[in-house]
N, C-alpha and C positions, 0 to 999 in steps of 0.2 A: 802513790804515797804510802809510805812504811806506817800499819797500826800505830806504832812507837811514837813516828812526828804525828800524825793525826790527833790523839789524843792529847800531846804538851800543844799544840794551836788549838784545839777546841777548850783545852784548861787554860789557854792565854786571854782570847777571845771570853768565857766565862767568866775569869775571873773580872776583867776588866767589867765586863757589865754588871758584876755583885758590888764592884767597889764604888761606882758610880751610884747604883742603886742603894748605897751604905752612907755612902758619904757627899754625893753631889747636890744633895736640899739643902748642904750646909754653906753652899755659896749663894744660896735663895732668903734673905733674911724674911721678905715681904710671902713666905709660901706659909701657909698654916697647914698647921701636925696633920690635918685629917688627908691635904692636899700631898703634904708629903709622903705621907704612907703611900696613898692607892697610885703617885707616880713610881714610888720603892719597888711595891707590888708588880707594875707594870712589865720594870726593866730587869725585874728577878726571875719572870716568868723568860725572858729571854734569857737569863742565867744557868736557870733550868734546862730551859729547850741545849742548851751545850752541854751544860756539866753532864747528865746524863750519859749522852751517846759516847763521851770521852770517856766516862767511866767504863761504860760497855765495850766498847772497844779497846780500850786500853786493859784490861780487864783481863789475867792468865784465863781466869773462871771460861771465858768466852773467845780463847786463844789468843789475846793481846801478851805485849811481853811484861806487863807489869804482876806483882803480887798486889796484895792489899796494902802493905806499910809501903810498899814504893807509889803505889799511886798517891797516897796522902801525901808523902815527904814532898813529892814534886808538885802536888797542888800546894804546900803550903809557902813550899818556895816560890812559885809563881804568882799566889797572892799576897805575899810580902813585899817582891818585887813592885809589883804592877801597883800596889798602894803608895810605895817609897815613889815612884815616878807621875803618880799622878798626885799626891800630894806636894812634888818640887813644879810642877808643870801650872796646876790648877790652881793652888791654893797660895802658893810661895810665901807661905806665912813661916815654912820650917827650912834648915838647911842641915844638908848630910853632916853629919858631925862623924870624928873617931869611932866611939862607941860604936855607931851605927855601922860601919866598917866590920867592925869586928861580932857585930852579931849577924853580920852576914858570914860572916867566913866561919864562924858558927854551924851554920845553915850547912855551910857547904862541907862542912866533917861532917852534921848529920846525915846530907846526901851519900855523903861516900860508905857511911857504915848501912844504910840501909842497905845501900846495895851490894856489899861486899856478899860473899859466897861462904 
């Protein structure tokens, strides 16, 4: 597998566990603050154990094909992503609206100028 995919699956995988770790106590009415932190804690530390090695690997610094501004642009599209779907998924208290639409496509001119040459 190409550093390139390795690294957007390790940032997919990541993020996914930050946004659960972020936002899944808030489907726990009956969970108290101090409960929810150290389970926060828990699933951050597996956050961690990703985001890391994706940075490192995706990383020119350490031969991966990304710079620094292209690896944030694509972690932030990834966690904008993966929040918009687990908040239709999980929560279904929101729905995609226009806007939303277009601040993804947004996204997707910042993607392109990041990585333009």
């Amino acid at each position: 597998m190409s550093k390139g995919l390795s690294t957007i699956l390790l940032l997919l995988a990541s993020n996914t566990f930050m946004t659960i770790a972020w936002y899944g106590h808030l489907k726990f009415k009956n969970v108290g603050m101090l409960a929810a932190i150290a389970i926060s804690w828990g699933i951050a530390l597996l956050e961690y154990s990703l985001m890391v090695p994706a940075n490192k690997i995706g990383s020119d610094m350490n031969g991966g094909p990304y710079n620094m501004f292209q690896l944030k642009i694509i972690q932030e599209v990834i966690s904008i992503s993966v929040f918009v779907i687990f908040t239709l998924l999980v929560f279904k208290t929101e729905t995609l609206k226009w806007n939303h639409i277009i601040g993804f496509l947004a996204l997707f001119i910042a993607v392109y100028f990041f990585f333009k040459k």
